[in-house]
KEFI-748170 format. One record per residue (C-alpha): residue in three letters; x, y, z. Coordinates in pm, whole numbers, plus 50000, padded with zeros to 5 digits. Layout:
BEGIN
alaXYZ;...
% end
This chain:
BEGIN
unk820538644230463;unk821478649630082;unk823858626029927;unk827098638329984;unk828938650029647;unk832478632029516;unk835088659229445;unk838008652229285;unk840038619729406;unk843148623929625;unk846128599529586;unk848288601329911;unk851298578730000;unk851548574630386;unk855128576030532;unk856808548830709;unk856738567631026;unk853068573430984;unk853108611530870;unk850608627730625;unk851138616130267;unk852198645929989;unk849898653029701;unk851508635329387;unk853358658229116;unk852258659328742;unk855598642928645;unk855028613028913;unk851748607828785;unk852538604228420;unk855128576828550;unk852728556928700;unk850698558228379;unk853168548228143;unk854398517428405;unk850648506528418;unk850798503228034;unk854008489628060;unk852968461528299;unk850108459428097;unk851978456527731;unk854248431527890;unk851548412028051;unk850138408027669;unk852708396727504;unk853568370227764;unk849958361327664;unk851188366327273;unk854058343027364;unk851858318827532;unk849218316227239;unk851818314926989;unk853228284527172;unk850328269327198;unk849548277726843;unk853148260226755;unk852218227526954;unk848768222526798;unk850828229126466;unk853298204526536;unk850898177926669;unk848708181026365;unk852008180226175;unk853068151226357;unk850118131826366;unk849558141225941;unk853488127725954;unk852578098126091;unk849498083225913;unk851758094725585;unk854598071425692;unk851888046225773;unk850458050225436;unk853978050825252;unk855148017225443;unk851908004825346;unk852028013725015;unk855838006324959;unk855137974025139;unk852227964524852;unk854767975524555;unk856107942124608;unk853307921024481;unk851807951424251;unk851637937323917;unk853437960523649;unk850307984623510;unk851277975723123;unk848837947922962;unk850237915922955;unk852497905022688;unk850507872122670;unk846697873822681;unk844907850922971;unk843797827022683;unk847287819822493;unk847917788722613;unk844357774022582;unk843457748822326;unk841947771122170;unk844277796922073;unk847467769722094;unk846147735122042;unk849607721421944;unk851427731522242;unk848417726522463;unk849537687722611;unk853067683022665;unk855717666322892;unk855607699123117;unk856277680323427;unk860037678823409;unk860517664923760;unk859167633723713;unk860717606023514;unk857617606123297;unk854797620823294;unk852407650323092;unk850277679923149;unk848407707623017;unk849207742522985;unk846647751223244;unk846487765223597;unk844817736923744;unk845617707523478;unk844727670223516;unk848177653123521;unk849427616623381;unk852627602123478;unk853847565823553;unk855477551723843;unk857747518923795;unk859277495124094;unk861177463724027;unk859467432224223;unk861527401624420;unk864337424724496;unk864427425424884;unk862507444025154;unk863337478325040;unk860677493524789;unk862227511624537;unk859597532324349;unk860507555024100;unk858897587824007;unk860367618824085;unk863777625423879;unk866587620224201;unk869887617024151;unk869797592924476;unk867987569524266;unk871017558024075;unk869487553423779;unk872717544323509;unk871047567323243;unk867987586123172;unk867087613322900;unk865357621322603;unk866907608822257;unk864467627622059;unk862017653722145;unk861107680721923;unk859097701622149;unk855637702522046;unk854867665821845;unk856837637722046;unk859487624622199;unk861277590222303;unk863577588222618;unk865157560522755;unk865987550623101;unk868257525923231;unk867747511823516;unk869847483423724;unk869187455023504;unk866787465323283;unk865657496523006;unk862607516522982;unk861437532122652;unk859447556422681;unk857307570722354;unk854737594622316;unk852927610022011;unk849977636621976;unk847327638921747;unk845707674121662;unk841697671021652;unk838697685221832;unk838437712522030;unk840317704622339;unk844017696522236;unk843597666822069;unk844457629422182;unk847917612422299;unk849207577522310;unk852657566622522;unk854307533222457;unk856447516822735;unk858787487822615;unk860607469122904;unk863807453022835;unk866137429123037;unk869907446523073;unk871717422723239;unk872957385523128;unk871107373423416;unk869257337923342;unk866267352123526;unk864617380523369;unk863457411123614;unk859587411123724;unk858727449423673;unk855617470023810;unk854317500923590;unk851627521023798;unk849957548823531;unk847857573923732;unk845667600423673;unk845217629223880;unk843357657223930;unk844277690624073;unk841737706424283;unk839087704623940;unk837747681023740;unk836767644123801;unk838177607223709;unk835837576623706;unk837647541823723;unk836067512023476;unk837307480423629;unk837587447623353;unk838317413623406;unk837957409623786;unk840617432523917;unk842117449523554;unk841557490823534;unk840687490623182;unk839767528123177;unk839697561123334;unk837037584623201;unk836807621723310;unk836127660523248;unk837897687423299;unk837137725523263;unk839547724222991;unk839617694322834;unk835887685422873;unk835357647722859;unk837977625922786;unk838787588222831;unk842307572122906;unk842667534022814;unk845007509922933;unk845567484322692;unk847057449322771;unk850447445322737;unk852067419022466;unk855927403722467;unk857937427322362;unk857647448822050;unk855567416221900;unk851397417521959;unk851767385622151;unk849607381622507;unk851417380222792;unk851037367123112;unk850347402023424;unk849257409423737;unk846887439723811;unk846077462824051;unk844627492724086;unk844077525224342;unk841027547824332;unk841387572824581;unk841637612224644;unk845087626724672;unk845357666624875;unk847967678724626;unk850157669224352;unk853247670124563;unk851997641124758;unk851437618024474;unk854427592624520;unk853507592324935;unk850247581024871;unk851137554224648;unk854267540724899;unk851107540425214;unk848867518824991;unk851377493524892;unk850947460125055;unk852647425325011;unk849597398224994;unk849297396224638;unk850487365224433;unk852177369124122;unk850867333423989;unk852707329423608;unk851587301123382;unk854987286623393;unk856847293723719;unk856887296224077;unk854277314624269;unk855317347224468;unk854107377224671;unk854657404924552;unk853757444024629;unk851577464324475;unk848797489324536;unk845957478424759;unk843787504925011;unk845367539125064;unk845877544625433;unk847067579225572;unk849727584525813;unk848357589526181;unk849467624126154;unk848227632325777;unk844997616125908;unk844577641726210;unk845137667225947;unk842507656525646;unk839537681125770;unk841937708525765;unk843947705225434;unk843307712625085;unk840917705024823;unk841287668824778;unk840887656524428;unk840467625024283;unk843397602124190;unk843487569123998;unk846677545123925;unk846857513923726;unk849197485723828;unk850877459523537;unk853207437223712;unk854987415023443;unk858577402023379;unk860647416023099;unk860177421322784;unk857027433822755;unk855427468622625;unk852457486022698;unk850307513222517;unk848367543522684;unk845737564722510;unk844437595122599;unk841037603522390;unk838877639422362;unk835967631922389;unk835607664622106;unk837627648621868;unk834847637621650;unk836127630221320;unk839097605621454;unk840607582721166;unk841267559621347;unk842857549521745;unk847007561521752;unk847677526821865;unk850167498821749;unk850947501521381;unk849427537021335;unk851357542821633;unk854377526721488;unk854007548721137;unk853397579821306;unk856207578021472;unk858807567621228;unk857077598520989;unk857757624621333;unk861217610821364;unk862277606520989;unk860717648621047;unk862937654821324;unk866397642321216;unk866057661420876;unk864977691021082;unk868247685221252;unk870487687221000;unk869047714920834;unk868687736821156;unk872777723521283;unk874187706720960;unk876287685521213;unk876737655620951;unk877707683220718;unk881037692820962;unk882297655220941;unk880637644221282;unk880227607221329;unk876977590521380;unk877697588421765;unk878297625021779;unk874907634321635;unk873087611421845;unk874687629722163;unk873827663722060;unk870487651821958;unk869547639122324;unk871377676922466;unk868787692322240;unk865947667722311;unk866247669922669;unk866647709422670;unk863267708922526;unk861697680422697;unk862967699022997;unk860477725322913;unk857757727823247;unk854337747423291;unk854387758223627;unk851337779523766;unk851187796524115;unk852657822324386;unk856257829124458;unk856787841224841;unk858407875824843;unk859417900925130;unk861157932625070;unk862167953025347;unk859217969125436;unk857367936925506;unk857747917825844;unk856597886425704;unk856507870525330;unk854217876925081;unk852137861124836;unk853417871524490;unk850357875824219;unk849317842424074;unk850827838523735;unk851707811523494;unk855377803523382;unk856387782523082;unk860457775023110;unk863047754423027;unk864837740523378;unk868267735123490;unk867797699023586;unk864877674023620;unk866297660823894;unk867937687924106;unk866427722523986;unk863347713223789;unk861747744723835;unk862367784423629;unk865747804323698;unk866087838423538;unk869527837923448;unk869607801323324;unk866747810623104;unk868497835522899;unk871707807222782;unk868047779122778;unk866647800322516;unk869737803322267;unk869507772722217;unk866137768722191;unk865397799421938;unk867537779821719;unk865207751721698;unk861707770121749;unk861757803121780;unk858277805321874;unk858997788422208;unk861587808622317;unk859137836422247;unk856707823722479;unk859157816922737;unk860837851422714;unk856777869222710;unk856147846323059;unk859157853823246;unk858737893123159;unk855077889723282;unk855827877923588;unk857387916923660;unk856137934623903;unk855117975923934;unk858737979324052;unk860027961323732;unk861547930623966;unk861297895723862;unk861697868224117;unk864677849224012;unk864027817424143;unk860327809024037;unk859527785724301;unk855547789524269;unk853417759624424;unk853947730024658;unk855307707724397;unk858087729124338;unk858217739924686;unk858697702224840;unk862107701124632;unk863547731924772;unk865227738325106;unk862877764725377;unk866117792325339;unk865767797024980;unk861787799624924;unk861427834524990;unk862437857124686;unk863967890824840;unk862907924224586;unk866747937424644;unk868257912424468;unk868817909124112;unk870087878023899;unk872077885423524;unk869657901123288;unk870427865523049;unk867137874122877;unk869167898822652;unk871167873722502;unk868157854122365;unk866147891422275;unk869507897522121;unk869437864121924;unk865967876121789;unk866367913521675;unk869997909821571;unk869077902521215;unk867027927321189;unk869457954621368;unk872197946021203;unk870917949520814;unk869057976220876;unk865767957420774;unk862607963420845;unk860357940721168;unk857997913521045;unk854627924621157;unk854647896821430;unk857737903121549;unk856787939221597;unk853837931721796;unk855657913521999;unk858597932822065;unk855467961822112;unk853887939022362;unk856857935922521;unk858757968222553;unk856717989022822;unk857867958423083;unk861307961522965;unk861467994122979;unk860707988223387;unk863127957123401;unk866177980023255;unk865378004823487;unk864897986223797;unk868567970323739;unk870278006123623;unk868998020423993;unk868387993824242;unk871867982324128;unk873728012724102;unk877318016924203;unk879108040224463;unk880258063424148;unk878818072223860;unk878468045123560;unk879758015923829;unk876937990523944;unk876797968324266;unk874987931224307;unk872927934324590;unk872207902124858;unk875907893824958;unk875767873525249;unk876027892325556;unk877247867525810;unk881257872925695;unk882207853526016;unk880657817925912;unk882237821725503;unk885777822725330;unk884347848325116;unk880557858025149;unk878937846524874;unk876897865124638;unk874327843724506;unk872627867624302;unk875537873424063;unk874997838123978;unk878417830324012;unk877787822024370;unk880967812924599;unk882847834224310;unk885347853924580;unk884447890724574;unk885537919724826;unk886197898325161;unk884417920825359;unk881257936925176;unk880227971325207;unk878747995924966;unk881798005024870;unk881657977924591;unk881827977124203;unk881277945324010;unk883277942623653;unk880347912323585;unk877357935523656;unk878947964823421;unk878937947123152;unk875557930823162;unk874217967923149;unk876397975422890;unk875127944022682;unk871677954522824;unk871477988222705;unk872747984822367;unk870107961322314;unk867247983822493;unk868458010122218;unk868627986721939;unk864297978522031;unk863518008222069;unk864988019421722;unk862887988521566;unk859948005221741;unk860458037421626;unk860498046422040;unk862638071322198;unk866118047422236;unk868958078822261;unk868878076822650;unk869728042522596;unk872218048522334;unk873648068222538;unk873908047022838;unk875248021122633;unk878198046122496;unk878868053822806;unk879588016322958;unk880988003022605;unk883608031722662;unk886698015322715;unk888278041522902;unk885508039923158;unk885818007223218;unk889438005123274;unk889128031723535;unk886618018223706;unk887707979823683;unk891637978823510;unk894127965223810;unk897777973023684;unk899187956623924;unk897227923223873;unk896867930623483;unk893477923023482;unk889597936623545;unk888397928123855;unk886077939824111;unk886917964524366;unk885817967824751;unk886937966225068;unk889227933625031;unk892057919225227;unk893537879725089;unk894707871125467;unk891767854825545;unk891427815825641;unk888727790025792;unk889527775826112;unk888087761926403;unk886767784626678;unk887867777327038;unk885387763327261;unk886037769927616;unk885277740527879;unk885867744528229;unk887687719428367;unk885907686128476;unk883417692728256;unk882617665727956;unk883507681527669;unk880397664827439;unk878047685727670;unk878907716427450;unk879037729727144;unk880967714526854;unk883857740326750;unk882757753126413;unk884787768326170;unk884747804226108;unk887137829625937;unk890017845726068;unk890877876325920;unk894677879025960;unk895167916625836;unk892827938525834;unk891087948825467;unk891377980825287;unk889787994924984;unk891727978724680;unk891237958724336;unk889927920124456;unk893387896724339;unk891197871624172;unk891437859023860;unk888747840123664;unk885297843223508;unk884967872823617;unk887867887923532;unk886947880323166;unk883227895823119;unk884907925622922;unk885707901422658;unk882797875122718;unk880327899922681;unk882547918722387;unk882737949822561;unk886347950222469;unk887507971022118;unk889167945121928;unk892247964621915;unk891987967922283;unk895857961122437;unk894097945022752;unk892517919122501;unk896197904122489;unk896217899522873;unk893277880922882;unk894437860722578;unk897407851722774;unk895467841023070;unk893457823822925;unk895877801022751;unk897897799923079;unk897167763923225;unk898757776023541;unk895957800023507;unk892207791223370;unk893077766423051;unk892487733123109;unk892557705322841;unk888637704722908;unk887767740022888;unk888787769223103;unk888677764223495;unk886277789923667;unk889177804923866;unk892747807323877;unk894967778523965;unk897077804624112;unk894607820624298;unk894517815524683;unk891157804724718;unk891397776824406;unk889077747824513;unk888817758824898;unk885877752825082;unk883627783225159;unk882617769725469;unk882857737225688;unk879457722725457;unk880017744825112;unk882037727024872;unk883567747024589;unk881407757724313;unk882867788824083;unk886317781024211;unk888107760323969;unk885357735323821;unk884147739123437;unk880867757223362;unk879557753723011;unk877927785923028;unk880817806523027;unk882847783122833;unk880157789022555;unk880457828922582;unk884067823622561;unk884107804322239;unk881707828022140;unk883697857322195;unk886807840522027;unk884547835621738;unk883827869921711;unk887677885721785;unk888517855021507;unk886377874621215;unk886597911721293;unk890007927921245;unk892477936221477;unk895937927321604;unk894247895821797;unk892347880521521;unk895267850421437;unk895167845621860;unk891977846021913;unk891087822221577;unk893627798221723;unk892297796122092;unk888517794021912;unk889377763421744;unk891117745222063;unk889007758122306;unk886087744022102;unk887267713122032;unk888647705122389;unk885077716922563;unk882887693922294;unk885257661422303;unk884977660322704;unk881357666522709;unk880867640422492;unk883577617322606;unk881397623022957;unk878217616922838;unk879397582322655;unk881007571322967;unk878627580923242;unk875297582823077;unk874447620523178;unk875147655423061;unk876937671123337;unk876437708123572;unk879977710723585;unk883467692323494;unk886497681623680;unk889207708123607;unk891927679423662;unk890467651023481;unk887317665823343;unk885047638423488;unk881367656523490;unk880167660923860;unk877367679024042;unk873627675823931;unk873107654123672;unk871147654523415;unk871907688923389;unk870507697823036;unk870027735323064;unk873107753322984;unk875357725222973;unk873287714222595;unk875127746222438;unk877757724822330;unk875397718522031;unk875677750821919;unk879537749021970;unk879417722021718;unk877117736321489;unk879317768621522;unk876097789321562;unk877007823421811;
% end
């Protein structure tokens, strides 16, 4: 059989009932067609759908996963900006302070925090210092080193130091005086040699004279070596070393004679030669060697133990610890133990100092030093022409020790501040850097502050302006890519063992008063103000300088910006409102100042305006020197100088005053929180109530009520026309002793004002409100000064408060310092006794330029 042949195909639909299907029509068939291609189209585009879906998803993971290493990357990155040094070169080259390049300024008494002691200007420099103790005094050992106010010294300070040459300082202790001399000699490559003379004299009437021990060390830090030369049995006659820096070098101890006559005298020595693990643990090391079974044996007296340096034994726990710690470096101290009066002569020796005259000891010590100070009091007068004015002797022997100990307050400091800014979990190690500042205090902040610095260096550009130029060029190199300075330079263990763990870490949101204006001010204004051409060395500098303050100015005009235009905000307020009176806002400077009772960005700070105004004006007034672009800044300044801008932002009617606005209420008090215990329970098993604030009606958005420094920055800072009619308000408070005048200079806040000398919390004392600050006391004067000579209807006012403000602020500081011994942080509103830290030479010395009427 063939294959059978297809004909064409039949489509039948059987019926339910089982019947022959019927032959589809032409119109049925096309149906079914176009729903085939219908299914099919729709079948497609769920497919379309499906892939585009899909398509988005891959998009949005790719997206998302591109997102995320971004973010990683940008909190990375934004998390290095911190400790990313500004790109410009540095203002200083690496070499400035070498011996080299600065041989006068190369040694120095750049360790402010101890009671004396020297250094180079070098990262790692071999240090000197001396370390007294009185013998036969009881079981307590009372070595002095470190400056500490718990000491209870009567007295201690520089009475003449001109800040590069030599200096004498005197310190008084219980029943006998310390004199303290030291003179350089240029020569040789490596900074030349030094000599110090000690002179010990009784204080008291007591028949017996005081047995004193002087312990001189040497120490190296983490570089260099020291190699003791013992003489006459047990008698350190002799440290020789190198250094990278100072190459070899020799330091000789030379017997001591009676007095200020070249007469032997009977001592005791001792000596340590050991290895110390850092600089900070200097005085430790010297306490653990100390031991009692030496005989003090004189020619003509009784025979007594007494304590000195012997072996150096380690703590148990310091011991455990050795393998692991630092570098250890070698450490040397000589021990004289004699009884009053005696005095002693150190000598420090380059070894490349080749062509030496002759040793800086006794007589040519004696004439050199007469020469430097017979130098420095002419240099005095000429620089303050105080014995011009009609001051008495006295007088000019006090503001010769403010100046002396502003500069022998200078430090070289060398290390890493720890910094965090929000996008870092942990601190950070801040680039290694050097910093040469004045300090606050030797014995209570003996380390750099940025907004002490600026009022430091007013003084100080008076008297060398070359210093205050090096100081200005380190601080401003110590910026960072984001143009933030650290404003507490707290940079290596040294510094680090005299400050409390909560305040180490420097946070990149906070900002301290831009002070270095004042002193850049002080240097241009000559040059701004007659229209006369730069020195050449003043323009490189101000060259050098510019491209960081360029960053600086605009870090402060936008990390501190205001809530409205042209109105600026301090950043780091404390946070925990609960625990203060007022939060604090330490980075204003002012402290425990009361601002807005309840922060919030909501803020504006009168203070803070007018810094930028001062700030801009002078950013415009460099840039015209440098022939830069400066209208930006002109402009900035116009704006914040404007008057009417500043009244609306900061001008209370109703309190007739400037003053900060935020979200304030004054019902707010300190008192002790409730503690529940249930009953039969001891009540000493639980916590001790604290206090914390109640907030007794609730705050709004208003003017803060407080009158005092801040109130006044318009007119400290001279933002203020002087035809201004809110000049006369502040006038009038000022001279208002139920206000801020006091007989001893104006009170830091309103008598009147509800918070006047309350506590902040249960362990914060008062600061800004109601004691004296000589800082703002001197911009007051200042501004007086200037209302005084530039006409207007205030001039006779403000020519009358300059001259009693003045006299009242100089007469107590002085009065102070006669009775007490000490220049003072802050004074007594009441009775103007000087309290706080002490000495406190940093801003407190501008009283010299008060007397020397030099703004």
């Amino acid at each position: 059989m063939g294959r059978q042949r297809h004909g064409k195909r039949v489509i039948s639909n059987s019926s339910k009932d089982g019947s022959d299907s019927v032959p589809l029509g032409k119109e049925d068939k096309k149906k079914d067609i176009a729903n085939s291609i219908l299914h099919r189209k729709e079948k497609k585009k769920k497919l379309d759908i499906a892939k585009v879906f899909i398509n988005i998803s891959i998009g949005l993971c790719i997206f998302s996963l591109i997102w995320f290493f971004y973010a990683i990357y940008m909190r990375s990155y934004m998390a290095r900006r911190i400790i990313t040094p500004h790109p410009s070169p540095k203002i200083l080259d690496a070499n400035s302070t070498s011996p080299a390049v600065s041989p006068h300024l190369f040694w120095g008494s750049y360790r402010p925090q101890v009671y004396f002691g020297m250094k180079t200007r070098s990262p790692k420099s071999v240090v000197t210092g001396m370390m007294w103790m009185r013998q036969f005094g009881g079981m307590d050992v009372n070595l002095r080193h470190t400056c500490e106010q718990g000491d209870g010294l009567l007295s201690y300070g520089w009475l003449m130091h001109d800040g590069v040459n030599f200096g004498i300082q005197e310190i008084r202790d219980t029943d006998f005086t310390l004199t303290t001399e030291f003179v350089k000699r240029q020569g040789g490559e490596q900074g030349g040699d030094w000599t110090w003379r000690i002179t010990a004299k009784q204080q008291s009437p007591a028949p017996q004279a005081p047995v004193i021990s002087l312990m001189f060390y040497v120490a190296a830090d983490s570089q260099g070596s020291l190699q003791a030369h013992i003489e006459e049995r047990n008698r350190l006659g002799s440290v020789t070393g190198s250094s990278e820096e100072l190459g070899q070098f020799k330091i000789t101890f030379r017997k001591p004679s009676a007095g200020e006559s070249t007469t032997a005298k009977y001592a005791s020595y001792n000596h340590l030669n050991t290895v110390s693990p850092g600089l900070e643990k200097l005085t430790d090391i010297v306490k653990n060697s100390l031991s009692g079974r030496f005989v003090y044996n004189p020619p003509s007296g009784e025979k007594r133990y007494y304590i000195a340096v012997d072996t150096y034994k380690p703590p148990p726990q310091q011991q455990q610890q050795r393998g692991e710690s630092r570098k250890e470096s070698d450490f040397v101290v000589h021990q004289v133990t004699m009884q009053t009066p005696f005095q002693i002569e150190v000598l420090f020796e380059s070894a490349s100092f080749r062509d030496r005259p002759n040793q800086l000891a006794a007589e040519v010590l004696t004439e050199e030093l007469e020469k430097l100070k017979y130098a420095f009091d002419a240099k005095f007068e000429e620089t303050f022409g105080l014995h011009r004015k009609g001051y008495t002797p006295a007088q000019i022997k006090f503001s010769k020790a403010a100046l002396s100990n502003m500069l022998g307050g200078m430090g070289y400091f060398y290390g890493q501040s720890a910094v965090q800014s929000k996008y870092n979990e942990y601190p950070l190690a801040y680039p290694e850097g050097p910093l040469f500042t004045a300090v606050p205090s030797r014995s209570f902040f003996p380390r750099g502050f940025l907004w002490d610095e600026g009022f430091h260096q007013l003084l100080i550009n008076k008297w060398d302006p070359q210093i205050t130029r090096e100081s200005l060029a380190h601080w401003l190199d110590m910026i960072n890519v984001e143009g933030w300075i650290p404003r507490e330079q707290i940079l290596d263990d040294e510094a680090r063992s005299k400050v409390p763990v909560e305040f180490i870490v420097q946070r990149n949101e906070n900002a301290n008063p831009p002070t270095l204006f004042l002193a850049l001010q002080k240097l241009i204004v000559g040059f701004a103000a007659k229209g006369v051409a730069v020195d050449k060395d003043t323009k490189a500098f101000l060259k050098r300088l510019f491209p960081r303050l360029q960053t600086w100015f605009e870090w402060y005009n936008t990390t501190q910006a205001g809530p409205i235009p042209n109105s600026y905000r301090w950043r780091g307020r404390d946070k925990d409102t609960n625990l203060f009176l007022n939060p604090k806002t330490l980075t204003s400077g002012l402290d425990d100042y009361p601002r807005a009772s309840h922060p919030s960005q909501d803020e504006r700070h009168v203070d803070l305006h007018c810094w930028m105004a001062l700030a801009s004006g002078i950013m415009a007034d460099v840039a015209k020197l440098l022939g830069e672009p400066h209208h930006e800044y002109e402009k900035t300044h116009q704006i914040l100088s404007d008057n009417s801008v500043l009244e609306e932002l900061h001008w209370s009617e109703q309190l007739k005053t400037f003053a900060d606005y935020g979200n304030h209420t004054q019902s707010v008090a300190l008192q002790r929180e409730k503690v529940y215990v249930p009953p039969g329970q001891p009540r000493h098993q639980f916590l001790t109530a604290r206090l914390v604030r109640s907030v007794r009606k609730a705050p709004k958005l208003q003017y803060v009520n407080s009158l005092g420094y801040v109130s006044l920055f318009p007119f400290l800072l001279q933002i203020l026309r002087p035809d201004s009619p809110k000049l006369e308000h502040i006038l009038k408070d000022m001279r208002d002793d139920q206000k801020l005048w006091t007989q001893y200079g104006l009170r830091s806040l309103s008598k009147s004002d509800p918070l006047f000398m309350k506590r902040n919390t249960e362990h914060d004392a008062p600061y800004w409100r109601g004691p004296i600050w000589i800082n703002i006391n001197y911009l007051a004067v200042r501004a007086l000064h200037y209302y005084a000579n530039t006409e207007g209807p205030y001039k006779e006012k403000s020519a009358s408060l300059y001259q009693e403000l003045r006299t009242n602020i100089i007469e107590n500081v002085y009065r102070q310092y006669m009775e007490t011994g000490y220049i003072w942080e802050q004074y007594n509103d009441s009775t103007g006794r000087g309290q706080g830290s002490h000495p406190f030479t940093g801003w407190s010395a501008l009283c010299v330029l008060m007397m020397a009427e030099q703004y």
